[in-house]
C-alpha positions in Angstrom: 0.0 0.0 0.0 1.2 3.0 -0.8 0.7 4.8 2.6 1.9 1.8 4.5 3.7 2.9 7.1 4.1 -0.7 9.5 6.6 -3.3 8.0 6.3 -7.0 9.4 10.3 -8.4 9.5 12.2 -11.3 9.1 15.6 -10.9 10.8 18.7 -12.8 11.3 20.4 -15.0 13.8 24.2 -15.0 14.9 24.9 -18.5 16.0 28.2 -17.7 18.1 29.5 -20.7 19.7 29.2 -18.6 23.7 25.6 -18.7 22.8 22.9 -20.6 25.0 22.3 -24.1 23.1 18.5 -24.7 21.3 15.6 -24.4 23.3 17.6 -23.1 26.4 17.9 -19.5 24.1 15.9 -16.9 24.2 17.2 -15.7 20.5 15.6 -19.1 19.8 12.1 -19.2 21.3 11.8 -15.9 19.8 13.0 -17.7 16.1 10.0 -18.7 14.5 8.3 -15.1 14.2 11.6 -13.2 13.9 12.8 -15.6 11.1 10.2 -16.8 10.0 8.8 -20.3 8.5 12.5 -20.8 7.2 13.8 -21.6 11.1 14.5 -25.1 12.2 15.3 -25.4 15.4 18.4 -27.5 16.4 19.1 -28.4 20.0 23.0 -28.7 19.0 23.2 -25.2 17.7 23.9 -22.1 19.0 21.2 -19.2 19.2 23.7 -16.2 20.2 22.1 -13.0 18.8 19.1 -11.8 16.6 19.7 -8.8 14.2 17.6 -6.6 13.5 18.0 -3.7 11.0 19.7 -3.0 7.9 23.6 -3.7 8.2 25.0 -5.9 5.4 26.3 -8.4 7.9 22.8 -9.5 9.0 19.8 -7.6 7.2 16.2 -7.7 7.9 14.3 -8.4 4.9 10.4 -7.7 4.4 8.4 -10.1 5.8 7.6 -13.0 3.3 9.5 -11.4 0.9 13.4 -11.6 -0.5 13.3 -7.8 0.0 15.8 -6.6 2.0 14.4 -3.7 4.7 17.4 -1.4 3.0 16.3 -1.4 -0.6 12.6 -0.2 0.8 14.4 2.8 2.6 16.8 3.5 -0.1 13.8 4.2 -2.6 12.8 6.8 -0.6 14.9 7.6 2.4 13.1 11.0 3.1 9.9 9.7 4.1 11.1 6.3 5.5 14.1 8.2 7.8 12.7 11.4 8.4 13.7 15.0 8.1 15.8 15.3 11.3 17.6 11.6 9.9 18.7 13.5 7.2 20.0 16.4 9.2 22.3 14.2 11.3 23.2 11.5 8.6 23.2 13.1 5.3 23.4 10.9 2.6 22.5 7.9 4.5 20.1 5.2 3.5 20.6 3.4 6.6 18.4 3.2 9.9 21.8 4.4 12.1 21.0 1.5 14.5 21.5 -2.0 14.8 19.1 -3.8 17.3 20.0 -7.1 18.6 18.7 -10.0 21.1 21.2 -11.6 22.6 21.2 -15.2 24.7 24.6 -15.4 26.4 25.5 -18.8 28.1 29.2 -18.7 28.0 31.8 -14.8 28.0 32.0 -13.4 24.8 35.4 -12.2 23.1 36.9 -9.0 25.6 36.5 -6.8 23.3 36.1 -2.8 22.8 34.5 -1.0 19.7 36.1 2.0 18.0 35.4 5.1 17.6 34.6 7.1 14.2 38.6 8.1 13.5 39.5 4.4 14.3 36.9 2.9 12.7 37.9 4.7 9.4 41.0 3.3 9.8 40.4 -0.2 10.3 37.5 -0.4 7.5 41.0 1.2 4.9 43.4 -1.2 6.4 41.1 -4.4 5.8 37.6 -4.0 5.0 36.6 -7.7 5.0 37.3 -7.9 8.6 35.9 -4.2 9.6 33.4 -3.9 6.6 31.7 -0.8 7.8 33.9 2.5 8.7 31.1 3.8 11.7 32.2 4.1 15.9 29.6 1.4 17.6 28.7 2.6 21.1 26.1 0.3 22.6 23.8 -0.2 25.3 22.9 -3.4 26.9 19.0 -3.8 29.3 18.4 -6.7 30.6 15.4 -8.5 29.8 15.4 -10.9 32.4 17.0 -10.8 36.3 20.8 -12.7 35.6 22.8 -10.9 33.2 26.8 -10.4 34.3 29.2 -9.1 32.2 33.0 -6.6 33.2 32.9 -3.4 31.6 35.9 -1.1 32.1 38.6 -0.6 34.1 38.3 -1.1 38.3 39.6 2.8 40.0 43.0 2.0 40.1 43.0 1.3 43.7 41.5 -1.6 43.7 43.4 -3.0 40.7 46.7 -2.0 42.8 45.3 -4.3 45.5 44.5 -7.3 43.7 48.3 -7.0 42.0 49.9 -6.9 45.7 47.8 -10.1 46.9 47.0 -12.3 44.2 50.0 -13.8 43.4 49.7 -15.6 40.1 48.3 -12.4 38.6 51.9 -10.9 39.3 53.2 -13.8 37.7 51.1 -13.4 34.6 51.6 -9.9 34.2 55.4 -10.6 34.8 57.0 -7.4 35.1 58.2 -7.1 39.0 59.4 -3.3 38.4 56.0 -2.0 37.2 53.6 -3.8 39.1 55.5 -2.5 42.6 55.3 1.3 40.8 52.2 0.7 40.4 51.9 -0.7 44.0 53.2 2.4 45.3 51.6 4.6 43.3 48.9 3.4 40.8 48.4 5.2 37.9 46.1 4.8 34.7 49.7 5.1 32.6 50.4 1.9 34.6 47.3 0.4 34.3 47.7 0.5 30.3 51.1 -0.5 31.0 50.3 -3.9 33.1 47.2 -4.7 31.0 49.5 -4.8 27.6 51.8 -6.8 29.5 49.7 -9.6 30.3 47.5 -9.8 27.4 50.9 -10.4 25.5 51.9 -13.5 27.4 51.7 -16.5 25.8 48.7 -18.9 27.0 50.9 -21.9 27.5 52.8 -19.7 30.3 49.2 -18.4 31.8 47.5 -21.7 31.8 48.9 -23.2 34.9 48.6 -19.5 37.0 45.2 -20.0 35.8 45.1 -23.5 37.3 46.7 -22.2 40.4 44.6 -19.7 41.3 41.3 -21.8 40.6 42.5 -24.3 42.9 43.1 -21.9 45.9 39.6 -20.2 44.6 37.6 -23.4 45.0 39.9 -24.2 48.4 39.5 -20.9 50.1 37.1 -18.9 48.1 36.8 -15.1 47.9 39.3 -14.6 50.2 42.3 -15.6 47.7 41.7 -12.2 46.6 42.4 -10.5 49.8 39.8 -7.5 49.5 37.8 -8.8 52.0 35.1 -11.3 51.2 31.8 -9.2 50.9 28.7 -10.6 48.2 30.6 -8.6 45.2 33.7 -10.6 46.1 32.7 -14.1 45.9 30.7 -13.3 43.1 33.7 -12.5 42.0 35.0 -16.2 42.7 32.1 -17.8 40.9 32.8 -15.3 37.8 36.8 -16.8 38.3 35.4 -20.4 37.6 33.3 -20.0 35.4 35.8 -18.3 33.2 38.2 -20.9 33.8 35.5 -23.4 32.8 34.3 -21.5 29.4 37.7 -21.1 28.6 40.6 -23.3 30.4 43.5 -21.3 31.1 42.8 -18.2 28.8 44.3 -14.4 29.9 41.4 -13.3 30.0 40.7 -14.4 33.5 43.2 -12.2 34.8 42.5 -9.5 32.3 38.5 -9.5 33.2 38.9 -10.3 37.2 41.5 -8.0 38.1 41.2 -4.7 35.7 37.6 -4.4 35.3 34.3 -3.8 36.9 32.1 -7.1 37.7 28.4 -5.8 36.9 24.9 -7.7 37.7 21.9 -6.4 35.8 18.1 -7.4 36.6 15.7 -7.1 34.6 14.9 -3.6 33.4 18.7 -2.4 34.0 20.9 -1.1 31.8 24.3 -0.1 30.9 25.8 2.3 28.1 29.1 1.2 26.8 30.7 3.9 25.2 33.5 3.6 22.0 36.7 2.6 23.0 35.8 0.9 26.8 36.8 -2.4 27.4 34.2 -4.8 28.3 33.5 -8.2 28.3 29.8 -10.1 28.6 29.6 -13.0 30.7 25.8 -14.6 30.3 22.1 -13.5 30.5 19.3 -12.2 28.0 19.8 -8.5 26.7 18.4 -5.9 24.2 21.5 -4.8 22.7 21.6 -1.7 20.7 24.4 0.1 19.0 25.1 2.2 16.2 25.3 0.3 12.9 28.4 -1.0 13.2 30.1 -4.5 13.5 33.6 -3.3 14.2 34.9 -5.3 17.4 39.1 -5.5 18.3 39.5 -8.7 20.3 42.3 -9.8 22.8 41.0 -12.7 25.1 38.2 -15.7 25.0 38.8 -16.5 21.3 41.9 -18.2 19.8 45.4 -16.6 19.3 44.7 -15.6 15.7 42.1 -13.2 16.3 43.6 -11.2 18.9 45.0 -7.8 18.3 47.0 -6.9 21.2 48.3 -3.6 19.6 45.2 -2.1 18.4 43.8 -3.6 21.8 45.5 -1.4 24.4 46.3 1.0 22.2 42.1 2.1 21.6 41.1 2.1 25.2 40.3 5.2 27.0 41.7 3.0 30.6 38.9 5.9 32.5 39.1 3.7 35.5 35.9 4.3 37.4 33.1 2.3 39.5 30.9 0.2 37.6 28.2 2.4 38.8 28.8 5.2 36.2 28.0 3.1 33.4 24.7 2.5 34.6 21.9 4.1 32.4 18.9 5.1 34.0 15.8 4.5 32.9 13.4 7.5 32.3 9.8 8.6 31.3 9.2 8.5 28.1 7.9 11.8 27.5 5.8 10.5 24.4 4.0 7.8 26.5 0.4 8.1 26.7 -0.3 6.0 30.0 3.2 5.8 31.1 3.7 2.1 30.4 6.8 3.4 27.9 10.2 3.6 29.0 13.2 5.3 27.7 17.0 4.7 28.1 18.3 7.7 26.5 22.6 7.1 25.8 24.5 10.1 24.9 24.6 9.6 20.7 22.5 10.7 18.7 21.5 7.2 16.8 19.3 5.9 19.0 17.2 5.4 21.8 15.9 2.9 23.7 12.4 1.8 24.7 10.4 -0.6 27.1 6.6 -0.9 26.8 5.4 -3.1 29.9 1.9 -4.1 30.2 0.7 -5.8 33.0 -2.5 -7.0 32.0 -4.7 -5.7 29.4 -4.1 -2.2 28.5 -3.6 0.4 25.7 -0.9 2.8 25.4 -0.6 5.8 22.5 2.9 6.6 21.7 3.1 10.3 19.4 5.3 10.1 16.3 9.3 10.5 16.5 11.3 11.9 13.6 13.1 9.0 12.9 13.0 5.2 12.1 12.1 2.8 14.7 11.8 -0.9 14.8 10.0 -3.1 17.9 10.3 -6.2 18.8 7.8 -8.5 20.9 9.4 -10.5 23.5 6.3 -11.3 25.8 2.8 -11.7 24.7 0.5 -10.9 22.5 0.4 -6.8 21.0 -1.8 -5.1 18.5 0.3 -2.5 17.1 -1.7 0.4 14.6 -1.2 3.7 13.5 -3.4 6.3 15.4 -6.1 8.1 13.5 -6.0 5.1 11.0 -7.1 0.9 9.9 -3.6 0.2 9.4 -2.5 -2.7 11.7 -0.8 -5.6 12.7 -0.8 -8.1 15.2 2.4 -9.3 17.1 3.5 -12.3 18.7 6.0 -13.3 20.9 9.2 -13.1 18.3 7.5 -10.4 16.5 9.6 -7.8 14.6 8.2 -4.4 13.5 9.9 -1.7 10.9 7.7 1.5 11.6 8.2 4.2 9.5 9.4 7.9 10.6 6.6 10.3 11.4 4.1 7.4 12.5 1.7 8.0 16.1 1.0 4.5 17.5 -1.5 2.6 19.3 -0.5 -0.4 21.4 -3.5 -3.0 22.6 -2.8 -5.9 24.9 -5.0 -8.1 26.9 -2.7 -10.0 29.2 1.3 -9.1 29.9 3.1 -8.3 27.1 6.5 -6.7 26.8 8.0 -4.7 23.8 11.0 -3.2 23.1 11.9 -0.5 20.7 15.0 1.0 19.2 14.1 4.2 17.9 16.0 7.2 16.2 14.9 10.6 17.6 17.5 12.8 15.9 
């Protein structure tokens, strides 16, 4: 129809080996409407993440259809994007997003995104490994009470204590000199310093510190640390195993442990990861969203080969502060008719984020944004339609929704039902 302005999806999945395994995913119970009639469902396989938006690694096509979701913008990017898109990305066909579910049983890669001027770079130095040229700041909520994951540096306090008293993390890092400078008188210079030096040792020289320090860890707990054992602590020792577990003997237990913040989300929490910051997911169910980018730098949890140690420390901001000031707090959603919207607003202009939570039957009006937007159903039932108009569409769990820029909605439930959004408000 030639007014249409609410696109039905079929999206892609990302089956990453640190995914959760069949049924066990979320990215997989949410499959069959998100995919579409084409997904099989195979207990071996790995459900990791669920793309959704226009970025050549993973497009959404039009539901039903071979029509990618990118070709419908491009013939008319003005009314599809908005006027205020077009402002802030001019000459872009692309929704400036990229909206993902992800189903984490095991750590992914640590890992940092760059920014624009390093993301230029990488995309001219080999564009089949970084095949776009855009920064990727991202944001992860959790959907459901469980998620851990490190994200940046400790303050460099704490990371001086854990070098003075865990032994086999001075060994790893093994530079005597620097770690008691840094003892003495910790620095974030250092801190780059010591992080280089042990994510360039070799694994078959870290594997048995690893083994040593797991074997005091399951002996004596939290207090192998020697920070005092509080909850934070020997979830930290649990985190230690389970690392050692996913991947036997790998740096990045001492890279993760030591140097960065442990963080626990429940559900309707969130974080914003900025370009250049360290972090490292551990497991959980998250809305993920980012600016359309797939350009990651690895040095840990994935083999020798595709680590990059250089461009590794060289990227990272090391801004060693508490894990509390990457938390993201959620706010009311100013466009929210009833209230039962709301908004996690990062500092970028690409996106926001949404959460529309009904508990029980309801209706909630959301007015029109500027911008692209695309929802996703991950609880219940939802009848989606355009205020003021017949247009719309029913979703399911696993639904996926391309609305177009300039569109007031109406949302109808009649039991719980959650929906998330990714919208761009430019």
């Amino acid at each position: 129809m030639a007014d249409q302005h609410l696109y039905p999806l079929h999206c892609s999945v990302q089956n990453y080996d640190w995914g959760k395994q069949g049924s066990a995913s979320l990215v997989s119970e949410l499959a069959p409407a998100a995919v579409g009639s084409d997904f099989k469902l195979n207990e071996k396989e790995c459900y990791a993440e669920l793309w959704m938006g226009t970025h050549p690694n993973g497009p959404s096509k039009l539901a039903g259809t071979s029509q990618p979701l990118h070709t419908l913008i491009a013939a008319s990017p003005r009314s599809h994007l908005g006027a205020a898109h077009a402002r802030a990305f001019p000459g872009s066909t692309h929704i400036p997003f990229l909206f993902k579910i992800l189903s984490m049983a095991k750590a992914l890669p640590l890992q940092a995104h760059p920014d624009k001027k390093l993301g230029e770079q990488l995309n001219a130095r080999d564009s089949t490994e970084f095949v776009d040229d855009n920064h990727k700041p991202e944001i992860a909520l959790a959907i459901k009470d469980g998620f851990r994951g490190f994200v940046g540096f400790r303050p460099v306090e704490q990371i001086a204590g854990f070098v003075e008293d865990v032994p086999e993390l001075r060994q790893a890092i093994s530079d005597d000199e620097a770690c008691d400078a840094f003892i003495d008188s910790p620095t974030r210079e250092l801190v780059k310093h010591l992080f280089r030096a042990l994510l360039s040792r070799p694994q078959e020289e870290v594997a048995p510190l690893a083994a040593s320090l797991v074997k005091r860890v399951e002996e004596g707990g939290a207090r192998v640390f020697g920070q005092g054992v509080d909850e934070e602590a020997e979830d930290l020792a649990q985190v230690v195993l389970k690392m050692q577990r996913d991947y036997p003997g790998d740096v990045g237990l001492f890279a993760a442990a030591f140097f960065m913040n442990l963080v626990t989300l429940k559900r309707g929490e969130a974080i914003y990861i900025g370009a250049d910051e360290v972090h490292a997911y551990l497991e959980g169910d998250i809305i993920e969203c980012m600016a359309i980018s797939d350009n990651v730098v690895n040095a840990a949890f994935v083999p020798p080969e595709e680590r990059d140690i250089k461009t590794f420390t060289s990227m990272l901001t090391y801004s060693a502060r508490p894990a509390s000031t990457y938390a993201l707090r959620p706010q009311k959603y100013a466009k929210s008719s009833t209230g039962r919207t709301t908004r996690y607003d990062p500092p970028l202009e690409e996106f926001d984020v949404l959460w529309t939570a009904f508990e029980g039957a309801g209706v909630e009006e959301l007015g029109q944004v500027d911008g692209p937007a695309i929802a996703i159903c991950v609880k219940g039932d939802v009848t989606l339609g355009v205020k003021g108009e017949k247009e719309q569409v029913e979703m399911q769990q696993g639904s996926v929704i391309y609305v177009k820029s300039g569109t007031p909605l109406v949302l109808k439930s009649n039991a719980d039902a959650d929906v998330y959004w990714a919208i761009c408000d430019a």
